[in-house]
Every structure is written in structure tokens, then in C-alpha cells.
C-alpha positions in Angstrom: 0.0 0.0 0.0 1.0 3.7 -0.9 2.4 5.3 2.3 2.0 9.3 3.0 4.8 9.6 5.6 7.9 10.4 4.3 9.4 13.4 1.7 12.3 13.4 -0.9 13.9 14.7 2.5 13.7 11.6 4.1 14.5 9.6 0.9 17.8 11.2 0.4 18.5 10.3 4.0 17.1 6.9 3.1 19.9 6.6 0.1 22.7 7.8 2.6 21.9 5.1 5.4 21.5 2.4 3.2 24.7 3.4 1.4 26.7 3.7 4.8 25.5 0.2 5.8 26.7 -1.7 2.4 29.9 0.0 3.1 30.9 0.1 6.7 28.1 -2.5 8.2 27.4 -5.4 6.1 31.1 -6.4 5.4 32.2 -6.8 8.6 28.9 -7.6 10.4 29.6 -11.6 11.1 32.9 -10.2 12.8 31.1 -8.1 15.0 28.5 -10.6 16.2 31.7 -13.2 16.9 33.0 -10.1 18.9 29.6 -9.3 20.5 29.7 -6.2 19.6 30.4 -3.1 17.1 33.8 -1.4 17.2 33.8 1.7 19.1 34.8 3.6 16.2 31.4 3.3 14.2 29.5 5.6 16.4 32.3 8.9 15.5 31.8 7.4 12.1 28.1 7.4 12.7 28.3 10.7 14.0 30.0 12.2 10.8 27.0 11.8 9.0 25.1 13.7 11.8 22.8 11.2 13.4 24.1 10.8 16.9 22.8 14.5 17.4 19.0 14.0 16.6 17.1 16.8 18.6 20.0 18.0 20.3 20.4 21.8 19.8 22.2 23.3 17.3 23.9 25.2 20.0 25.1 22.2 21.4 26.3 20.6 18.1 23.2 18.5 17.4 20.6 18.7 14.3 18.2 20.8 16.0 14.5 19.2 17.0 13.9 17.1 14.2 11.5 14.5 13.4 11.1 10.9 14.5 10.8 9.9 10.8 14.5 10.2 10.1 15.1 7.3 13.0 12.1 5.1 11.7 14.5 5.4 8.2 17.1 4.0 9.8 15.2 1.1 11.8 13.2 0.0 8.6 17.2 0.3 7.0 19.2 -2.0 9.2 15.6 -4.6 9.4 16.2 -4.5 5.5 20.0 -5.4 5.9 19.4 -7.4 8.8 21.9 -5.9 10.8 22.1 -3.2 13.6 24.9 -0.2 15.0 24.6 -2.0 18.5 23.3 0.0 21.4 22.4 3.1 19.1 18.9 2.8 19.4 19.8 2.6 23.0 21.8 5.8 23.1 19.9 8.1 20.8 16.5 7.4 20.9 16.1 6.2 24.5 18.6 7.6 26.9 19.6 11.4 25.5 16.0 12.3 25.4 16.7 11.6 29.0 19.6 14.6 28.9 17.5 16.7 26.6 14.7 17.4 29.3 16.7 16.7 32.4 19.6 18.4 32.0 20.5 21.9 33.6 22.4 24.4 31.1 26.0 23.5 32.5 25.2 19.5 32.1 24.6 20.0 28.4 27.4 22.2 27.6 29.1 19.4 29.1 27.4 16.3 27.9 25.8 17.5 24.6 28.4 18.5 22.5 30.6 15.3 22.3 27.6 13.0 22.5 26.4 14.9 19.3 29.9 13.8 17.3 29.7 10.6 18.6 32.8 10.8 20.6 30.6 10.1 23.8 28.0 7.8 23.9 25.3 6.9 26.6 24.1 3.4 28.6 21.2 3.4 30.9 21.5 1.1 34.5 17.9 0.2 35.5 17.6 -3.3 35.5 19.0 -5.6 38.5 19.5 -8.7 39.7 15.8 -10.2 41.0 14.2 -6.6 40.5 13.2 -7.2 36.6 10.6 -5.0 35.6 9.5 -3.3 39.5 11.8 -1.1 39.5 10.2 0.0 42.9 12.6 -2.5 44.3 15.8 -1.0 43.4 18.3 -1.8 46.0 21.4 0.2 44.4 21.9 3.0 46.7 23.2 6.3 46.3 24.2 8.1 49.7 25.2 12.2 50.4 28.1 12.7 51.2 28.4 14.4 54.6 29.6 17.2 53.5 27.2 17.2 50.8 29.1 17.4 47.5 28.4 14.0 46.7 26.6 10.7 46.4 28.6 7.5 47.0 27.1 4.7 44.4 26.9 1.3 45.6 24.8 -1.7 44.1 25.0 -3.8 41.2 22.7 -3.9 37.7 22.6 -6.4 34.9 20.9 -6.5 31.6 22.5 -3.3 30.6 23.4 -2.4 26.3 25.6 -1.2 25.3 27.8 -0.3 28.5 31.2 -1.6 27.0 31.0 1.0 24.0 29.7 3.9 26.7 31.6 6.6 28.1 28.9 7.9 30.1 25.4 5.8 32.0 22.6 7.1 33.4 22.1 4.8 37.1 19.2 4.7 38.6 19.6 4.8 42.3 17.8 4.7 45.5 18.7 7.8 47.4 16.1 8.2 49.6 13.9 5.3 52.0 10.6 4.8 49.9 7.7 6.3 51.3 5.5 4.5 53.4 2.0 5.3 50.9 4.8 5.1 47.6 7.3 2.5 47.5 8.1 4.6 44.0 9.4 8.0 45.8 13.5 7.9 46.3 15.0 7.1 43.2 17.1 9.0 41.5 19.4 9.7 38.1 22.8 10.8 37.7 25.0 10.2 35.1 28.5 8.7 35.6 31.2 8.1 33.4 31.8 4.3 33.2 35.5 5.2 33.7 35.2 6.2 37.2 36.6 4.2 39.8 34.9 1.8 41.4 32.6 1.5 38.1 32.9 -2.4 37.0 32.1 -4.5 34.5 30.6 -7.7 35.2 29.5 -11.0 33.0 29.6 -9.9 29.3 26.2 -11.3 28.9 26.1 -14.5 25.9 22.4 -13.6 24.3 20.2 -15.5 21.9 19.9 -12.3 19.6 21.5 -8.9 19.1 24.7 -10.4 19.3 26.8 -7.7 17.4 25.5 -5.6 20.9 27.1 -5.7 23.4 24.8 -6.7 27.3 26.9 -6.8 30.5 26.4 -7.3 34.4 27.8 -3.9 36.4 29.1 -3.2 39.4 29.6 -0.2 41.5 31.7 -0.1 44.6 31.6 3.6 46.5 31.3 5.7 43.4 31.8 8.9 44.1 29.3 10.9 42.4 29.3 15.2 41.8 25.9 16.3 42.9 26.8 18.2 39.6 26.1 15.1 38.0 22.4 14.4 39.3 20.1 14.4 36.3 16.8 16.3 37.4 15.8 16.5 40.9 16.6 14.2 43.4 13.7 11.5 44.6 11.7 11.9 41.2 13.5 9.4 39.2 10.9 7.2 38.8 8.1 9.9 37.2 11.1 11.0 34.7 11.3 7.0 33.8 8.1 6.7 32.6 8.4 9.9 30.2 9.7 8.3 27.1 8.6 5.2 27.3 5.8 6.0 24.5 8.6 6.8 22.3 10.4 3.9 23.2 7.5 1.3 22.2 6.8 3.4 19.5 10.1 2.6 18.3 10.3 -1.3 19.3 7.0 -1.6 17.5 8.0 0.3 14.3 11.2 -1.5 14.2 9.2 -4.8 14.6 7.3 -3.7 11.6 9.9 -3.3 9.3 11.8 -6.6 10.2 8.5 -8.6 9.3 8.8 -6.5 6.3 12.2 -7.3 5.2 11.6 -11.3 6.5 9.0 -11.3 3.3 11.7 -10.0 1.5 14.3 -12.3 2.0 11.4 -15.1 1.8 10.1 -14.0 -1.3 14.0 -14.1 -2.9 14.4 -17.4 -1.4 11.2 -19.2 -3.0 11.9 -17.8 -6.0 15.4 -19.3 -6.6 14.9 -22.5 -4.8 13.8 -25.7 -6.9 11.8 -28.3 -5.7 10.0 -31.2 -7.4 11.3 -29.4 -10.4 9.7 -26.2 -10.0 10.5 -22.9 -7.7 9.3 -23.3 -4.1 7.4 -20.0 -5.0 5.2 -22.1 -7.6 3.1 -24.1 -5.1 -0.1 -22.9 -3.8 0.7 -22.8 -0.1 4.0 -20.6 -0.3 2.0 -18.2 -2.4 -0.9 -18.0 0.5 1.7 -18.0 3.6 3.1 -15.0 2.0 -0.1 -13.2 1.2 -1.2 -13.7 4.8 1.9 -12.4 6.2 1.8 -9.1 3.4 -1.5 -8.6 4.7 -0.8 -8.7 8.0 2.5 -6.6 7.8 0.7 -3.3 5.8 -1.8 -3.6 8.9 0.8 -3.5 11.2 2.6 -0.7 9.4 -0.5 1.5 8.6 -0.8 1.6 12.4 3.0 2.5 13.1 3.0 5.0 10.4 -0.4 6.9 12.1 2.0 6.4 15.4 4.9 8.3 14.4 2.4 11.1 12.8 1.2 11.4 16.9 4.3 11.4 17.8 5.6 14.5 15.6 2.3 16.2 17.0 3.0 15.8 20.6 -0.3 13.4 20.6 1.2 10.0 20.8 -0.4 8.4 24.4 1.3 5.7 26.7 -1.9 3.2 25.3 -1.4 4.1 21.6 2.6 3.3 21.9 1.3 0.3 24.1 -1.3 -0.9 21.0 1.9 -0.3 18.5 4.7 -2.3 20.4 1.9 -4.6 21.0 0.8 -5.3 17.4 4.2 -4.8 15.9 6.0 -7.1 17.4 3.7 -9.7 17.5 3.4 -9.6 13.9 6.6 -9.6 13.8 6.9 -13.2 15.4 4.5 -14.8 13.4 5.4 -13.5 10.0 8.8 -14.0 10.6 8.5 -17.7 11.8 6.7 -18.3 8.6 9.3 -16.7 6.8 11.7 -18.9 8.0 9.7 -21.7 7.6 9.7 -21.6 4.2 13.3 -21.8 3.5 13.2 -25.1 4.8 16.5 -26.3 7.0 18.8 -22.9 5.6 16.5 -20.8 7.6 18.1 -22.6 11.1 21.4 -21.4 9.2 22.9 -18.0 10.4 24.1 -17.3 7.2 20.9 -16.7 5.8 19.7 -13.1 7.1 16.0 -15.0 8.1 17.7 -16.5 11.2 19.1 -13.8 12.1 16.0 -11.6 11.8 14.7 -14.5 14.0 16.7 -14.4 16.5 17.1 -10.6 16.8 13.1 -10.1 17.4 12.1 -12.4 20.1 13.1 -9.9 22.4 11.2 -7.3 21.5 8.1 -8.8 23.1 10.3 -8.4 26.3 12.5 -5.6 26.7 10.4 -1.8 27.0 7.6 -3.8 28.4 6.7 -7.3 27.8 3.8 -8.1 25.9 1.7 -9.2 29.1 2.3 -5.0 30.5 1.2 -3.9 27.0 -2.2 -5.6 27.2 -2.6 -4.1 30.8 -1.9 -0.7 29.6 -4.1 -0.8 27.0 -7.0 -2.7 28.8 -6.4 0.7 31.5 -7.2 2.3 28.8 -10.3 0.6 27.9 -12.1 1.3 31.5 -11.4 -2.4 32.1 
């Protein structure tokens, strides 16, 4: 179906992305996944080109406030390649937001600039060991000095993307005894540089999927922390966590979207070349229907992304839209891309062939940002029920 949502603009970025990733990704992306992740260098490279800087201020070396479309090129870009720039979804679209709204004037003349050239980029620590998704039961603490010119961090997180490649994370931390009526009040954010001592690195994490990204367990051992570096006000960490998570599902979703899209790709190239009986796998009845059902499903799927991502330029995208998006998205991702595979026979369990990895690289996206199970909740909220 004809889609309405992006200019020549955004095409010409299109051309530039897709160009970049035959060049620097593709080539070397079975290395990467071997290595578990991306070389640092790729994020100054991806940083030439201007995309580490989306929304940051032009004062500050960024793009200016620009819209959302120009990251849904990229996602539907690497889904077509079947590939990813490791935690830069991570970075750019989930924790700077996080520094755009947070941040006083002296943080971002100290944080913004370098992130926007890629020579810095960002990690976010919520996730810990037994806590999963309540993250009302964060134990890592975060205690004022005495003389008040610091916190000292102690705890430990795991689960975290991307922290090997980061120079600076955004921990969430308990600084204050929950309340008795809101086991939520007392967290906190601050950012601190993964360099700093007593800042560890843990298990590098072996995952099913998303293997050229790097996931690792993390420690901190009395961290000394510049009240300089608290992000927002102290104690209200939790209502700032729970401000781009529409944008965040909104992305999952969308990204979800355009891998099923790209599996139907790879399975329509596959059928086509691949004789059986004497004739193309694409010839018999059944491949032709499995693929019809999963086009159909796919342009509903992305006619309900794309009206997302309009909301979302007009400051009207709600936490139960995103929820309805992530929702659909990714589970039409699983089906159409099990299909997919399914139809290239035994070289779909190959890795070589892009399908498996495709495969492997979605099943978490009906976890991470909120599993499936929170999504339905949300949006059943939102019903009345």
C-alpha cells in the first residue's frame, strides 16, 4: 500500500543510510557478532554523517528538533540489511531524550556536544538482579556525602546495552527510604562516566539475539558521584522513567514492523530461486498463500505504526497508543517472521541466511520496554477495564 509519511527529504536520507551500511556494516557484520559487539569507532563514524545528534540543539552541536521519521528510516534500513549499529537505538533514541529534558544548562554544555559527534555515547543502568521489571525494588543506593558534594554509588545492575562502547550511564539509584503510601518516591538519576573508579564491568552477557551488541552485568563499589552530575531533581526518578517510554515502544513496534517487512523480502528471494519437485518453491499454492497472509498482515501493522509516528511528531502519541503499536508490531513480527523462516526449509536454522538472524534478533522485542503481558494491561487501562 502507498504510504504518505515520508518526503524526498527523508529519501535522500534513506539513500545515505543504506549506502553507509553496504559500506561500513554489512562487510564486517559476522565479525562483530563473533565479537559481541560493534567497534567503538562506528558511532564517530556514525556521528559524521550527523545522526548521533538528533534533537540536540544546534547550539550544542546537534541537528536541532527534528523529526522521529528520520530514526524510523534507519530502523526500517538495518531490518532491510538485517543488521544493527549496536546500542544506538539505545543511546539516541532512549537515553539522550533523558539529557535533553533533564539536564541543567551546564550539564549540556558538558554532555551534549561530544555526544552529538559521537565521541561520547550513553548506557542506561535500571535493570537488576531479582528486580526485573519493579523497578520500585531497586536496591542500588546512592548516599550524600556528609559534606554534601556528593553521592557514594553502591549496588549492582545487569541487563544493561551497550555499557562496553559507553563513556557515560545514566544509574538509577535509590537515594532516599521509599515512602511508606509510595514505594516509588527515592529514586534518582545521575550520570557517571563508566571510567570512574569503582565502576565495574561484570558477565559480558552471551544472548540469543542482538549479538553484534554488546549486554553486561555492572558493578559499583563507593562511586563517588558530583551532585553536579544528578540528572533532574533528586527523589523523582521514577516519574522521569516513565516519560519516554511512548517513544520507546513506539520505536520497538515500528522496528518490529519493518523486520517482518524485510523477512517477506528475503522469503520472497528465497522461494523464488529454490527448486523443488522441479519447479520454484514460489510455484506451489501454499507458499504463495503463507506469504499473502503475512503481506496482509504486515501493511496492517505498518498502517498503524506510520499513524504512530504522525502522533508522535504532533506531541499526541499516548502511553496506550505506543502500548497498541509495540503490541501489534512485534507480534506480527513473530508470526510472519517464523513463517518466513519456515519456508526456507532447514537454511533458515542457518545463520548465514539473514532469516535466522532476523529471528533471532526479534524475540526480544516482546520483552524488553515492556513485555507483551504490561502492554495488554496498559491498553486494557485504557479501555475502562
Amino acid at each position: 500500500m502507498k504510504r504518505n509519511l515520508f518526503t524526498q527529504e527523508h529519501e535522500d536520507f534513506r539513500e545515505t543510510i543504506r549506502t553507509f551500511i553496504a559500506k561500513e556494516v554489512t562487510p564486517n557484520y559476522a565479525d562483530w557478532e563473533r565479537d559481541n559487539r560493534v567497534p567503538r569507532e562506528l558511532f564517530n563514524k556514525l556521528g559524521d554523517l550527523g545522526v548521533m545528534g538528533f534533537d540536540i540543539p544546534e547550539e550544542y552541536g546537534g541537528t536541532g528538533t527534528i523529526s522521529y521519521k528520520f530514526q524510523a528510516v534507519m530502523d526500517e534500513e538495518t531490518s532491510r540489511a538485517a543488521v544493527s549499529f549496536g546500542h544506538y537505538t539505545v543511546s539516541t533514541g532512549i537515553v539522550l531524550p533523558y539529557l535533553l529534558r533533564l539536564a541543567n544548562e551546564e550539564q549540556k554544555q558538558r554532555w551534549l556536544p561530544s555526544i552529538a559527534t559521537g565521541e561520547k555515547t550513553l548506557c542506561i543502568a535500571m535493570t537488576e538482579p531479582g528486580t526485573g521489571s519493579d523497578l520500585a525494588g531497586i536496591r542500588t543506593t546512592a548516599k550524600l556525602s556528609d559534606d554534601g558534594t556528593h553521592y557514594v554509588l553502591n549496588g549492582a545492575k545487569t541487563f544493561i546495552t551497550g555499557a562496553v562502547n559507553s563513556e557515560l550511564c545514566v544509574v538509577v539509584a535509590r537515594t532516599s527510604a521509599p515512602a511508606e503510601d509510595d514505594r516509588r518516591f527515592g529514586l534518582s538519576l545521575m550520570v557517571v562516566p563508566t571510567d570512574a573508579p569503582g565502576f565495574e564491568y561484570g558477565r559480558k552477557l552471551e544472548k540469543l539475539g542482538l549479538r553484534a551488541s554488546d549486554t553486561s552485568e555492572l558493578s559499583f563499589t563507593d562511586v563517588k558521584v558530583p551532585v553536579a552530575d544528578l540528572l533532574g531533581e533528586q527523589d523523582k526518578g521514577f516519574s522521569y522513567l516513565g516519560q519516554n517510554l511512548p517513544r520507546e515502544r513506539l520505536s520497538i513496534g515500528s522496528r518490529g514492523v519493518a523486520s517482518a517487512r524485510a523477512a517477506i523480502e528475503f522469503a520472497k528471494a528465497y522461494v523464488q530461486e529454490r527448486q523443488v519437485f522441479g519447479k520454484p518453491v514460489a510455484a506451489f499454492q501454499n507458499t504463495k498463500f503463507v506469504l499473502a497472509e503475512c503481506s496482509a498482515e504486515v501493511e496492517a501493522a505498518q498502517a498503524l505504526a506510520d499513524r504512530g509516528i504522525e502522533l508522535d511528531d504532533s506531541g499526541e502519541l499516548t502511553a496506550a497508543d505506543a502500548a497498541r503499536i509495540k503490541l501489534f508490531g512485534t507480534e506480527v513480527a513473530a508470526r510472519v517472521i517464523d513463517k518466513c523462516l519456515q519456508l526456507h526449509g532447514g537454511y533458515g536454522y542457518m545463520l548465514e541466511y539473514p532469516i535466522a538472524r532476523l529471528y533471532a534478533d526479534t524475540r526480544v522485542s516482546r520483552i524488553y520496554g515492556g513485555t507483551s503481558e504490561v502492554m495488554k494491561t496498559i491498553i486494557a487501562k485504557d479501555m475502562g477495564l
